[in-house]
Every structure is written in C-alpha cells, then in structure tokens.
Residue, then its C-alpha position, 0 to 999 in steps of 0.5 A: x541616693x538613699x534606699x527609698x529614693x531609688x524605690x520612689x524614683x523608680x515609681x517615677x514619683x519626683x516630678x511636681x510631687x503633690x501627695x505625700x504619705x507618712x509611715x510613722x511606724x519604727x516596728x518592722x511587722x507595722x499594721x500601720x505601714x500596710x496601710x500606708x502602702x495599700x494608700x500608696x496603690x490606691x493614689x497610683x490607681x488614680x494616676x496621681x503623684x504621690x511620695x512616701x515617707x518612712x520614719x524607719x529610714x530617716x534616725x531622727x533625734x528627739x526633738x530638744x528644741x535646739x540641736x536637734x533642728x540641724x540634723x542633717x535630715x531636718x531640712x530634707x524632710x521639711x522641703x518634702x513636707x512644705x512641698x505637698x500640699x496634702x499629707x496623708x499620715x499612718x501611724x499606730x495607736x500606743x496609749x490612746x494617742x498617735x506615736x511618740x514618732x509623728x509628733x516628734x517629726x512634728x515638732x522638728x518640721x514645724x511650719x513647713x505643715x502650715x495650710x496642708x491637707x491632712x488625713x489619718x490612717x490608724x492602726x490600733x490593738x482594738x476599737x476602744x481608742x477610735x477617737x484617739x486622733x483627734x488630739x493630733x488633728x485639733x494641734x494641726x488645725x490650730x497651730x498650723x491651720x491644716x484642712x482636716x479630712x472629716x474621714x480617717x481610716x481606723x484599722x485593728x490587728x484583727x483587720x490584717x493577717x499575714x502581714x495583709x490588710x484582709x478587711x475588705x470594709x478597711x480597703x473601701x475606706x481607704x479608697x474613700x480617704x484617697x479620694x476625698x482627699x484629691x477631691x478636697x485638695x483640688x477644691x481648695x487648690x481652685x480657691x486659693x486656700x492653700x497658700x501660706x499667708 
C-alpha cells in the first residue's frame, strides 16, 4: 500500500468515494496544495466522502500518445477518476495557464472525465491572471461534457504565509466551492446527468 493509500485509508475514505480532489503541484512548498488540503477539511466538516489525489506521488510520463498510456499508474488513476463523479482540481498558474501537469493527466486519463463535475481552486503569483482557467474549463466542457462550476477559488502568494492559507475571504470561498459543488452534484445526480451516454 502506497503512502497516500495509508493516509486516506486512515481517513476512512475508500467506501462509495464520490469526491475527488486533485493536487497538480510537483513543488514541495505549493500554494495550491494548501488549498487543496484545506478543501479536504471543508468536505470533512460536511460529513462528505472524498479522495485526493497528488500528482508528487504518481511519476507520470508525458503523455506521447503511445506508450505512455501503459504506465502502470494509468489505469489506476483512471478508475478513481471515472469513479467520482465531481473532481475538484488545485493547480498553480505558470504563464497564464494551468501546469503543464494537470493537462498532461488530462490527456493520459482521457474519457474517464467524461459528464463529471468539475471545480478549480488556483494559485498564482499575483491577480493579473484571474481568467487564466478558463482554457482548461472550456476543453472539459466540450471534449468531455463536464459540469463546470460557475465559481473557483483563485488565491495569490500574499494569501498564504507559513505554508498557511491566512486570507480569511479565500477560506469562505472555498467553503462556498465545497458546497456548491455537493449541491450541484446531487442536483444533477436526482436528474440522471451524470450518466455517461
């Protein structure tokens, strides 16, 4: 059993997982993992199952469209994606986009994000890039049909210190992200849009 399995069996989170958090950082001291983890806390104080993924744990190659696809973590990471049917995705902002490593999971994991909810918490240098998501969103929309939360988290280095989240605004929105996203996923749960066609 790998590292984060013991962590999250120990949180008791592998029966009838529905939620799943991505961290897509590889740096150690990532803005965007903090957030990741404090999303964890707020699905726990709402007595919801969750799993997180981090990316640091997995050595995924490049996706090449070839071999790269029988990596013996591929389908691993496929399963838990296909799985949950709401993803909530931290990653850090480097030139105006997401990192090169959530698209590159992306790619490897293809259709297993098909008709999923999906919700973005981002960390950045500064405000300037604010809308820089939103090339991710519009490729999961329309290659995947994903349900795009209307809100994400966008948190900059002045909003963390000592490897803390200590913007008290950043916090309620999160809280808002984690509960929309429940709500939305159980609304369209009730009507059957989940399903994969």
């Amino acid at each position: 059993m790998q590292k984060q399995d013991i962590e999250l069996h120990a949180f008791g989170v592998y029966a009838d997982m529905a939620f799943l958090i991505i961290s897509a950082s590889l740096n150690p001291s990532s803005h965007s993992r903090i957030l990741a983890k404090r999303a964890l806390s707020i699905f726990e104080l709402n007595n919801t199952e969750y799993r997180m993924i981090d990316l640091r744990d997995y050595g995924l190659p490049f996706c090449d469209g070839d071999e790269s696809y029988n990596h013996a973590q591929v389908p691993k990471l496929k399963q838990m994606i296909r799985e949950a049917e709401a993803v909530l995705i931290a990653t850090p902002i480097y030139n105006y986009d997401a990192n090169a490593q959530i698209k590159n999971l992306i790619e490897l994991t293809g259709k297993s994000w098909e008709n999923k909810v999906v919700g973005f918490m981002c960390a950045a240098g500064a405000k300037s890039s604010y809308m820089s998501i939103m090339s991710l969103a519009n490729s999961l929309m329309l290659d995947f049909r994903c349900f795009i939360l209307p809100r994400f988290v966008f948190a900059v280095s002045g909003d963390f210190k000592n490897k803390q989240l200590v913007n008290e605004q950043i916090d309620r929105r999160l809280h808002q992200l984690v509960e929309l996203m429940i709500k939305m996923h159980a609304a369209l749960d009730t009507q059957n849009l989940l399903k994969t066609v």
